[in-house]
C-alpha positions as CSV (number, residue, x, y, z in Angstrom):
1,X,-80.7,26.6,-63.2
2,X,-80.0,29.1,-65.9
3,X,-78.5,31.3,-63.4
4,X,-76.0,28.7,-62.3
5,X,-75.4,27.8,-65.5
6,X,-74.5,31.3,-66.9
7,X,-71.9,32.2,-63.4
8,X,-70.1,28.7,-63.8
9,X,-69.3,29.9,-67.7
10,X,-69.1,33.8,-66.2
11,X,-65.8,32.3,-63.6
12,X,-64.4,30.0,-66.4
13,X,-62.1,32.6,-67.7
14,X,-61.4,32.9,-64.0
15,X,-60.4,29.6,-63.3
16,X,-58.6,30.1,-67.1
17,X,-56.1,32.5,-65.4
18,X,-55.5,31.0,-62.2
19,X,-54.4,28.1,-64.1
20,X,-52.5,29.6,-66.2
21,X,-51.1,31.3,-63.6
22,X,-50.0,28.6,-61.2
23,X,-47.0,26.8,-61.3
24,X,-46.3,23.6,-62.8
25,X,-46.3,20.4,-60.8
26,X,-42.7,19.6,-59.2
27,X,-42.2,23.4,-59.6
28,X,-42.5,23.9,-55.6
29,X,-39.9,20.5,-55.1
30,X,-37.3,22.5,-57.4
31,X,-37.4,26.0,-56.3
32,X,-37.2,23.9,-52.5
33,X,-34.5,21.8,-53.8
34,X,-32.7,25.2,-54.9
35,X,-32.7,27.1,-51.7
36,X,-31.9,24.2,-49.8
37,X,-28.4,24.0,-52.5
38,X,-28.0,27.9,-51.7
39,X,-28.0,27.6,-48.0
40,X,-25.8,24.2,-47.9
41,X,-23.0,26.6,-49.8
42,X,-23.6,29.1,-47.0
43,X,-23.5,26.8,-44.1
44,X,-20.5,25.2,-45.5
45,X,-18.9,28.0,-46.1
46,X,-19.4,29.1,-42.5
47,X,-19.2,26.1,-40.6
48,X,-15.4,26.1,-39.9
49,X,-15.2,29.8,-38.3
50,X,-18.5,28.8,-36.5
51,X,-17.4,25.6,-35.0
52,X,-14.0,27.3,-33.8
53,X,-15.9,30.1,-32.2
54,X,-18.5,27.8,-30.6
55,X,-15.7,25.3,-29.3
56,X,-13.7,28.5,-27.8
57,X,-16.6,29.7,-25.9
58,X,-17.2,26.1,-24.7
59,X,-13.7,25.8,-23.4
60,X,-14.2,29.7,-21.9
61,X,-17.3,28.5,-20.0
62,X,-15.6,25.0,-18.5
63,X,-12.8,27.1,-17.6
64,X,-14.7,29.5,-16.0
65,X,-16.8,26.9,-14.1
66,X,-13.9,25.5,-13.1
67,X,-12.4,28.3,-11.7
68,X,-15.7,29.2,-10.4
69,X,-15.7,26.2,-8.4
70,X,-11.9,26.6,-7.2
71,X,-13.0,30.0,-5.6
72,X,-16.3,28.5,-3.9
73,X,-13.7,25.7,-2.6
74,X,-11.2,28.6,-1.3
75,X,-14.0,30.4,0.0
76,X,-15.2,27.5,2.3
77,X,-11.7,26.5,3.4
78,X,-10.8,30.2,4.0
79,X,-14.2,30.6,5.7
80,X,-13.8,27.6,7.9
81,X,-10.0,28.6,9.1
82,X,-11.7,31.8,9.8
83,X,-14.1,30.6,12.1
84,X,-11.5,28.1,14.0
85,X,-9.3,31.4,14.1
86,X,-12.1,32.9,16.2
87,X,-12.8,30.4,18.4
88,X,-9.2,29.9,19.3
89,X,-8.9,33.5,19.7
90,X,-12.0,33.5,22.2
91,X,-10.5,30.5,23.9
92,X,-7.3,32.7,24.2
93,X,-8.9,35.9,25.3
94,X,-10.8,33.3,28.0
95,X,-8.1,32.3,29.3
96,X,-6.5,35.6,29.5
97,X,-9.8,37.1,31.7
98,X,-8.9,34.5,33.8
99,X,-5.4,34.9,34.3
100,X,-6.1,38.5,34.9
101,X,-8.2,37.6,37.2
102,X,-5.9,35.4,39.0
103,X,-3.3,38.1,39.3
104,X,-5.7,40.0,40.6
105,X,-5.6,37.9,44.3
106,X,-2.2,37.9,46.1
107,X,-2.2,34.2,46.9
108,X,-3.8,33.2,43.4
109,X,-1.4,34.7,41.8
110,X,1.7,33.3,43.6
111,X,0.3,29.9,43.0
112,X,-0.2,30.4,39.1
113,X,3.4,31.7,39.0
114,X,4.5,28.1,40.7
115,X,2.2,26.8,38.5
116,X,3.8,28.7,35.3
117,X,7.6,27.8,36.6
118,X,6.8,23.9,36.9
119,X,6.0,23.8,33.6
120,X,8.5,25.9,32.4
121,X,11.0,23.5,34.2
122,X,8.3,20.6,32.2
123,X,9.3,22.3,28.5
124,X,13.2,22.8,29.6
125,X,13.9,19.3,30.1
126,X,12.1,18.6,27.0
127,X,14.3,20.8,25.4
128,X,16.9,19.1,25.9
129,X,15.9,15.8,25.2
130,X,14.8,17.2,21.8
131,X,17.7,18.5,21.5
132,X,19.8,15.5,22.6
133,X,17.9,13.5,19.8
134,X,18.3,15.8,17.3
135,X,22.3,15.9,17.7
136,X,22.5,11.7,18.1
137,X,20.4,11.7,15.1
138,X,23.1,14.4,12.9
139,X,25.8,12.2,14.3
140,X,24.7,8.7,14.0
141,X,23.7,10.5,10.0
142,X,27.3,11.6,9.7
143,X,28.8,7.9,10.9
144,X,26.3,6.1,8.4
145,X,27.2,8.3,5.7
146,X,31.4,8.0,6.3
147,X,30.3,3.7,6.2
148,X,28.4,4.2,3.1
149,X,30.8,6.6,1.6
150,X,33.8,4.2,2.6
151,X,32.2,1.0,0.8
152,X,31.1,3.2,-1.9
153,X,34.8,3.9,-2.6
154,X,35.6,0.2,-2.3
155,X,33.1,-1.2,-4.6
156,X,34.2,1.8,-7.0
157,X,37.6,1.2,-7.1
158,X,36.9,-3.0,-7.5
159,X,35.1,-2.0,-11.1
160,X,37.4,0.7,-11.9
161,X,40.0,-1.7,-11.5
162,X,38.3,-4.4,-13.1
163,X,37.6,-1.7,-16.5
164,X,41.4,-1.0,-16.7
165,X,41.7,-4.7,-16.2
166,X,40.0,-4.6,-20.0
167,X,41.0,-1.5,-21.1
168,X,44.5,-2.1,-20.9
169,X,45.2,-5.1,-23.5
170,X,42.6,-3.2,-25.9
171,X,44.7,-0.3,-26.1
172,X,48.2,-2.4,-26.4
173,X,45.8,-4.2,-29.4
174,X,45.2,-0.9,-30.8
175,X,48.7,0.2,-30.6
176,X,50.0,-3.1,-32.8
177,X,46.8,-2.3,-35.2
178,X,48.1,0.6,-35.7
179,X,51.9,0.1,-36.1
180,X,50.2,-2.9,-38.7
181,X,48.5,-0.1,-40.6
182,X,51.9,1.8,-40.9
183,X,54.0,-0.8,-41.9
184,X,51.5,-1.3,-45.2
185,X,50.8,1.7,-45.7
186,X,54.5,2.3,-46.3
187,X,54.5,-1.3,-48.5
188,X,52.0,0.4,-50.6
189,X,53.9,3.0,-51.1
190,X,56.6,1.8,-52.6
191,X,54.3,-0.5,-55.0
192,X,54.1,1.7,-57.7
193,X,54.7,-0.1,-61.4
194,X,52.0,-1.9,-62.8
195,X,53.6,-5.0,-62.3
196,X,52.7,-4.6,-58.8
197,X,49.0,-4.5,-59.2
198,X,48.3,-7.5,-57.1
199,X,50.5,-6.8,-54.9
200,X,48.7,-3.4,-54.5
201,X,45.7,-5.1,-54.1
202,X,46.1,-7.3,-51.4
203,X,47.5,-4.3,-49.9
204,X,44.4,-2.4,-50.3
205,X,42.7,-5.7,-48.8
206,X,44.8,-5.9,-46.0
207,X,44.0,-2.2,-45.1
208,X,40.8,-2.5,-45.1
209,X,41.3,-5.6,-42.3
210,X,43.4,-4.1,-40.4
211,X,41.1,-0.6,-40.7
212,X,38.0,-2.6,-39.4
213,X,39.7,-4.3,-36.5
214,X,40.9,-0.7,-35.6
215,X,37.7,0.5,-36.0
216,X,36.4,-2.3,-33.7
217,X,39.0,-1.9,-31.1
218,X,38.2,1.8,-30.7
219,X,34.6,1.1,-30.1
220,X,35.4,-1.1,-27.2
221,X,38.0,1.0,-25.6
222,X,35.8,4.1,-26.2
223,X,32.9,2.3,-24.2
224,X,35.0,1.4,-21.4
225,X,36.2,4.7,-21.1
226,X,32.9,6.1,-20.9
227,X,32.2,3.6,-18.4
228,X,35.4,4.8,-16.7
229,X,34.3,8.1,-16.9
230,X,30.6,7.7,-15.9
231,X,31.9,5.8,-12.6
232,X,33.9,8.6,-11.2
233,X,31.0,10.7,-11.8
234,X,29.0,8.5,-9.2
235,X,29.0,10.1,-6.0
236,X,27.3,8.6,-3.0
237,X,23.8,9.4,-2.2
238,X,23.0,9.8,1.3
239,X,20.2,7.6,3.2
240,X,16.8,9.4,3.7
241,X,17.1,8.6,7.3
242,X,19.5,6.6,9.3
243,X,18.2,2.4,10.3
244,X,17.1,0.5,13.0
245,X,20.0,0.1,15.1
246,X,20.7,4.0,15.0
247,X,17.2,4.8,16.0
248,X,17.5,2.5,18.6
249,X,20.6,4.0,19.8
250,X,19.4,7.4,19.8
251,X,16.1,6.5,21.7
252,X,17.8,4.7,24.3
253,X,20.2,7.9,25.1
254,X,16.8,9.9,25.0
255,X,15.3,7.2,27.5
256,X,18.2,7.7,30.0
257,X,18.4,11.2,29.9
258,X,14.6,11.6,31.0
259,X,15.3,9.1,33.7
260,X,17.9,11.1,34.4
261,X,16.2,14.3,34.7
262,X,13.7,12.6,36.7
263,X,16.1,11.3,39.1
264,X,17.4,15.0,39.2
265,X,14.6,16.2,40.1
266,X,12.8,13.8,41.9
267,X,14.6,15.9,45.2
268,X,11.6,17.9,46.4
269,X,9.2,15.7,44.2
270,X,9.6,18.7,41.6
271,X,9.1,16.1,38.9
272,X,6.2,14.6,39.8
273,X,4.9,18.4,40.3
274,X,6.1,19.4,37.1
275,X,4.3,16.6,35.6
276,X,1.2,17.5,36.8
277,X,1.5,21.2,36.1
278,X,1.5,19.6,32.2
279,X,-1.6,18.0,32.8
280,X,-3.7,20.1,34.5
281,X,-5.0,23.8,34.0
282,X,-3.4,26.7,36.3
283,X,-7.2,27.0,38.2
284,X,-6.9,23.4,39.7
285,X,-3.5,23.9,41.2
286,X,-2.8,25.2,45.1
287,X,0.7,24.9,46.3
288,X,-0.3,27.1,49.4
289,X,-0.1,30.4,51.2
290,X,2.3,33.3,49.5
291,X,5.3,32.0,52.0
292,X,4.9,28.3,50.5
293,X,4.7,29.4,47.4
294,X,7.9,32.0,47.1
295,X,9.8,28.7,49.2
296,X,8.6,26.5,46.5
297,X,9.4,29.4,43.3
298,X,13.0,29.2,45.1
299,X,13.7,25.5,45.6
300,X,12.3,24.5,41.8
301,X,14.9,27.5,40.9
302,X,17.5,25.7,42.8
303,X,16.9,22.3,41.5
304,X,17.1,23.7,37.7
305,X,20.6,25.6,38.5
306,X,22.0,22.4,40.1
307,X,20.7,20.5,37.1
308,X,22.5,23.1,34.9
309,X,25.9,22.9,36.8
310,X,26.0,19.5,36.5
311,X,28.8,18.2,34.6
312,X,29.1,15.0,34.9
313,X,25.0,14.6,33.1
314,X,26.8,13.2,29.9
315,X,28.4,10.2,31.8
316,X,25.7,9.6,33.6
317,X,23.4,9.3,30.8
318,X,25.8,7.1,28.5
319,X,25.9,4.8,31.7
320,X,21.9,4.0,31.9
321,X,21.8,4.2,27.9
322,X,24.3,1.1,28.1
323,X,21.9,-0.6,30.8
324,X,18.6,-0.2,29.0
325,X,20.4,-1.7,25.7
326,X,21.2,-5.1,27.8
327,X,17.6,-4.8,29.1
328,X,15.2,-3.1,27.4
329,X,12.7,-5.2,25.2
330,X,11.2,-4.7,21.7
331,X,8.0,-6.2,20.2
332,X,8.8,-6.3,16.7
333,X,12.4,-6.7,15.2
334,X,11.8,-3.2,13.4
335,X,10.9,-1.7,16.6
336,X,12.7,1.4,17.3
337,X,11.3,2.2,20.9
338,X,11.4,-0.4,23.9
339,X,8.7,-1.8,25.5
340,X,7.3,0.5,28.3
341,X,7.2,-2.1,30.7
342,X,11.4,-2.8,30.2
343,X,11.6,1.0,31.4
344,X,9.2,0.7,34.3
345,X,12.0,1.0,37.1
346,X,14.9,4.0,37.5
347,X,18.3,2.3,39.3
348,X,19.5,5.3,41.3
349,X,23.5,4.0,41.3
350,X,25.2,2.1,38.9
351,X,28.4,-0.6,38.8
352,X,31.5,0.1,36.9
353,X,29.9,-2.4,35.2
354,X,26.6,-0.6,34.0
355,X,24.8,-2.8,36.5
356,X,22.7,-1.5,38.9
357,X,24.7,-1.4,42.5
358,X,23.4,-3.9,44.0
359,X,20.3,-6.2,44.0
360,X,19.2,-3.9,47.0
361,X,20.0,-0.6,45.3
362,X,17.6,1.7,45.5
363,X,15.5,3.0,42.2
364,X,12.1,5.0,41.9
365,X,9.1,3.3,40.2
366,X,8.5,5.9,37.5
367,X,7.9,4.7,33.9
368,X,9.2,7.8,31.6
369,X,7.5,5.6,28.7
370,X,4.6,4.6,30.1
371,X,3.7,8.0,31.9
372,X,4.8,10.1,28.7
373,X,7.5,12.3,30.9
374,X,8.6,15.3,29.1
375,X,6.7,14.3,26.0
376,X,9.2,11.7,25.5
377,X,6.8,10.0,22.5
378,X,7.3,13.8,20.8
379,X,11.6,13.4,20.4
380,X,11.4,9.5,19.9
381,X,12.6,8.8,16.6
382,X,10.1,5.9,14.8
């Protein structure tokens, strides 16, 4: 107990020291309170250059990741083009095999040369109803453009006449303003004692009057001759693409020159051959021996150089254009291409009327609508 007693008053000093030693209550809470000051100075100090850099890279990296996901986009379209670029080069390189193979065999090889010339004779008249359309389409452009250009100028000269219909008595107006203005500027003039101070006065007044209606005057005649002006500016602005009725006009001369064509070459059934060279593949296609086909080569040559010769095509084709317009059919009113079934029949000679010959006149059943000759549906004009 002694013991004890005796190292409890040995520490005291101890415990003296570490008291004295320690800080002070609260003494943590300022020093705390301090640093926290210090680094709220710093960080404010700071913050502006911090948040600009930290907002640039954040722009940086959504650019990038947008770019980033540009490329991968690329990438897959490129890499998808790519891979249809292969197979159609396989399918060509097929195709070509085959053909070689073809050649290879006398016989096969005369037949895929029929083959090759019926549809060449397919894309010619094609040709030419493309490019029958395309120059009835320019034209029937051209004649809508001269009608809209000629109303245009009518309705342009109307208000230009109708502006110097108000220009003119504003400018006589101005003219008596100013001859007004003239006259008392002059009567001022000569006002010059002081016994004429009222009389300078309403001078003065009427000056100002007559300045003000001037100055109104000239506002309205400098309106109208901007209006005058900005109407001779105006030029006419062609139509996107021509209406109805031309459309309809064009297709029908397109209609009756494929029936045409096919009554051309309907001799020899080179038509209907030439129609099903477009449809079917060279391998499923046998016009005979070597002698049938180098006599079939030569009559399908025949048929396109008479076709070529003949003159008198135009006529003939503005002669069944005029007899589908009095017959053809249309479902809607904005229709520009018939009914099929108003095509289905070809009248082989015509009326000096347009009408077909007689009620016994011959024609050919062939529908160039409904069976898609030459591609028709590709020239149309919707």
């Amino acid at each position: 107990m002694t013991w004890g007693t005796g190292s409890a008053l040995q520490r005291l000093p101890c415990l003296e020291k570490l008291s004295i030693a320690s800080p002070p209550p609260g003494a943590e809470l300022v020093s705390f309170g301090r640093m926290a000051s210090i680094a709220r100075q710093v960080l404010f100090r700071r913050k502006p250059a911090e948040d600009e850099r930290l907002l640039q890279l954040f722009w940086n990296r959504a650019e990038l990741k947008r770019e980033f996901a540009r490329l991968q986009r690329d990438r897959s379209s490129l890499a998808d083009q790519l891979r249809q670029q292969e197979g159609a080069t396989l399918r060509w390189q097929q195709r070509l095999e085959h053909l070689e193979g073809l050649l290879a065999d006398p016989e096969r090889a005369a037949n895929a040369a029929v083959f090759f010339q019926l549809r060449g004779v397919w894309q010619y008249c094609r040709r030419r109803l493309a490019r029958l359309a395309r120059e009835l389409g320019a034209r029937q452009q051209e004649a809508e453009l001269r009608r809209e250009t000629a109303r245009f100028e009518e309705h342009r000269k109307i208000a230009l006449a109708s502006i110097e219909q108000r220009l003119a008595p504003l400018i006589e107006r101005r003219v008596s303003i100013e001859a007004e203005l003239h006259g008392v500027r002059l009567q001022q003039a000569k006002l010059t004692g002081f016994w004429t101070l009222f009389a300078r006065r309403r001078c003065q007044h009427a000056l100002a009057v007559l300045e003000s209606a001037l100055a109104g005057v000239q506002s309205q005649i400098e309106r109208y001759e901007k209006a005058r002006h900005e109407k001779l500016r105006e030029s006419v602005t062609p139509a996107a693409s021509i209406d109805t009725d031309s459309k309809r006009l064009v297709n029908l001369s397109v209609i009756a020159l494929a029936q045409e064509l096919v009554v051309q070459l309907a001799a020899h059934n080179v038509a209907q051959m030439a129609r099903d060279a477009s449809l079917r593949q060279v391998n499923d296609m046998r016009y005979g021996d070597l002698q049938a086909c180098h006599a079939t080569g030569q009559l399908v040559a025949q048929v396109l150089r008479q076709l070529d010769e003949l003159d008198e095509l135009p006529v003939l084709v503005r002669e069944r254009a005029e007899y589908l317009r009095r017959r053809v059919e249309y479902l809607r009113d904005n229709d520009t291409v018939p009914i099929a079934a108003s095509c289905a029949d070809i009248p082989l000679l015509f009326a000096e009327d347009g009408k077909p010959a007689s009620a016994n006149a011959r024609s050919l059943s062939v529908n160039v609508l409904g069976d898609e000759y030459w591609e028709i549906y590709s020239v149309l004009l919707n």
